[in-house]
N, C-alpha and C positions, 0 to 999 in steps of 0.2 A: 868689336872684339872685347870692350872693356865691358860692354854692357853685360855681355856673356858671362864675364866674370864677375859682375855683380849679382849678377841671375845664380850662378854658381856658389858663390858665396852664401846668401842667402838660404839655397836651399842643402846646404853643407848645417849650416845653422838649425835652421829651422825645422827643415824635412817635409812639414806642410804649410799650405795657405793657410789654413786656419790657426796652426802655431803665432805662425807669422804677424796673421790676422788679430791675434787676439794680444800678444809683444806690443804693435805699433800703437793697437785701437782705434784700428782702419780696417774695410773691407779691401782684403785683397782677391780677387777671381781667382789669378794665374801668376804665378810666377814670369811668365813668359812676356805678360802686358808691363810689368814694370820698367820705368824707365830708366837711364842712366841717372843717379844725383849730382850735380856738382860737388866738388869738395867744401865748399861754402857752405854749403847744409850741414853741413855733421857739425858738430860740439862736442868738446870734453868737458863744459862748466858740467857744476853739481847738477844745478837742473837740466841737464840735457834730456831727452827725450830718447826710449832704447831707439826708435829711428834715426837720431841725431849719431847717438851711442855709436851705432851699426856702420854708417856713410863713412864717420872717423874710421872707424876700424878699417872699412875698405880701405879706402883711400891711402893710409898707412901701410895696410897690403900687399898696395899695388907701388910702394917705393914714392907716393906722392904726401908728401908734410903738406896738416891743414896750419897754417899760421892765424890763430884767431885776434890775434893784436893789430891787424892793418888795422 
């Protein structure tokens, strides 16, 4: 169910693969093949990555806090 709503998310955002694909600076096929990220992946530092960007953002979405100080 959560992955769905990553899948949702994403294409809420993006609209296409290729958007998507061209954001991350990965080939995405399909929205559909993407997997769930842990919350672990995402980042707020400066250098984050709009993928890193994005996982945070979910994850905040979804009512789950990423704590990057463990």
């Amino acid at each position: 169910m959560r992955r769905q709503a990553w899948i949702g998310f994403l294409r809420n955002k993006y609209d296409t693969e290729a958007k998507l694909s061209e954001t991350w600076g990965e080939q995405i096929a399909a929205f559909d093949d993407l997997y769930l990220p842990r919350k672990a992946e995402g980042s707020k530092n400066k250098k984050a990555t709009a993928k890193q960007q994005d996982i945070t953002a979910f994850w905040e979405s979804q009512g789950v806090t990423t704590d990057e100080e463990e």
